[in-house]
C-alpha positions in Angstrom: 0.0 0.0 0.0 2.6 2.4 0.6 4.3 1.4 -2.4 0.9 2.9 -4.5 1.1 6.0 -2.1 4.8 6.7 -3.2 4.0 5.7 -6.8 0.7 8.6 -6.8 2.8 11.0 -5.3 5.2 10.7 -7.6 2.9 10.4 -11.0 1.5 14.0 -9.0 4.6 15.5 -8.4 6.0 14.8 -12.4 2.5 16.2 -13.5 3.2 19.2 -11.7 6.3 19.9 -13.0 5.4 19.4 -16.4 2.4 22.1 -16.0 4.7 24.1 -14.4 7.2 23.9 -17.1 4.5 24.3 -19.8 3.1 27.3 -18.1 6.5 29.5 -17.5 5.2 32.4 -19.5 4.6 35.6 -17.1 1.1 36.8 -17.0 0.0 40.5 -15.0 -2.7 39.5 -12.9 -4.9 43.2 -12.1 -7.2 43.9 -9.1 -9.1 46.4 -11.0 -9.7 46.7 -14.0 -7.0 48.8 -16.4 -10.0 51.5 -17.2 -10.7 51.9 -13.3 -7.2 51.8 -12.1 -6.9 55.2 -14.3 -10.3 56.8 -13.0 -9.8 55.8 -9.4 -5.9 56.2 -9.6 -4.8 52.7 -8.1 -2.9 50.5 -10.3 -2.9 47.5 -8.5 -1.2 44.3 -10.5 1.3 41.7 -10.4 3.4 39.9 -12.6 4.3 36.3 -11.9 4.4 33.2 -14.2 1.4 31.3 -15.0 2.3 28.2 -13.2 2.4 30.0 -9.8 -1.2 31.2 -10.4 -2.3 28.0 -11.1 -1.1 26.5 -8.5 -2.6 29.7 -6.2 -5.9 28.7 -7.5 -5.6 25.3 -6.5 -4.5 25.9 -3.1 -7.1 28.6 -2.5 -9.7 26.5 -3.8 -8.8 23.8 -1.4 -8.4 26.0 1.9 -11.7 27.5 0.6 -13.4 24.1 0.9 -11.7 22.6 3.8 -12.8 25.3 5.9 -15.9 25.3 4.5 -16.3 21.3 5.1 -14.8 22.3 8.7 -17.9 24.7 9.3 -20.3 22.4 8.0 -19.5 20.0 10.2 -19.3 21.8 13.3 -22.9 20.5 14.3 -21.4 16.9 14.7 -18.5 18.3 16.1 -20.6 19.5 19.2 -23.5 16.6 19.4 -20.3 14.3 19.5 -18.8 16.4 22.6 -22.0 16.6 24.3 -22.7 13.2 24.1 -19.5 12.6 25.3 -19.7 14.6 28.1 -23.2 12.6 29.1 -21.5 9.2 28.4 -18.9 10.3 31.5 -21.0 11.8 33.6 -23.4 8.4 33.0 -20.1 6.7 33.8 -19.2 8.3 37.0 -22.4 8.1 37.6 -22.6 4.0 37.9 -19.4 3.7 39.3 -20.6 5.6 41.9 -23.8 3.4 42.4 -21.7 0.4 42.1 -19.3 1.6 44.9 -22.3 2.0 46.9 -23.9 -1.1 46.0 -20.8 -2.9 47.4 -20.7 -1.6 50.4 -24.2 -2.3 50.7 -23.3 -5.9 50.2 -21.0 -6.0 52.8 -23.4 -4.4 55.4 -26.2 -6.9 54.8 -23.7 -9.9 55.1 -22.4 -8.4 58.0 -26.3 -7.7 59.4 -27.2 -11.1 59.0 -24.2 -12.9 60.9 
């Protein structure tokens, strides 16, 4: 099994580099607009190879979506710690009872001698 981990990792790492080395051509990525940068006077834009925003995307695109899983889920997060907060207090709850129910034991034996 880890040998088709390493082997996926791999295939993803060569595929990566091969997009990256397609993709080497710099591109100026804008905030706003050419038109509006003039009116409003902010020029905001960067220049970086096409690979690199690509591979921006991608990660913002996942952190966008784990988060968003993360939030989703925070429902069955909760239920899970409140539930296991009861199941502890049931616990120390019973062993309570049982402690008592021994000692119990011991006094009726001890009653009936």
């Amino acid at each position: 099994m880890r040998f088709i981990r390493y082997l996926f990792l791999g295939l993803l790492a060569l595929c990566l580099v091969v997009l990256a080395l397609a993709n080497r051509s710099m591109v100026t990525l804008r905030i706003i607009p050419e038109d509006m940068s003039g009116f409003i006077g902010l020029n905001l834009s960067i220049t970086m190879p096409m690979f690199v925003v690509i591979f921006l995307a991608m990660g913002l695109g996942l952190l966008i979506g784990f988060v968003w899983e993360w939030l989703r889920e925070h429902k069955h997060r909760a239920e899970a710690r409140s539930e296991r907060a009861q199941k502890e207090k049931l616990e120390k709850e019973l062993a309570k009872t049982r402690k008592k129910s021994d000692s119990d034991d011991v006094l009726t034996i001890l009653g009936d001698a």
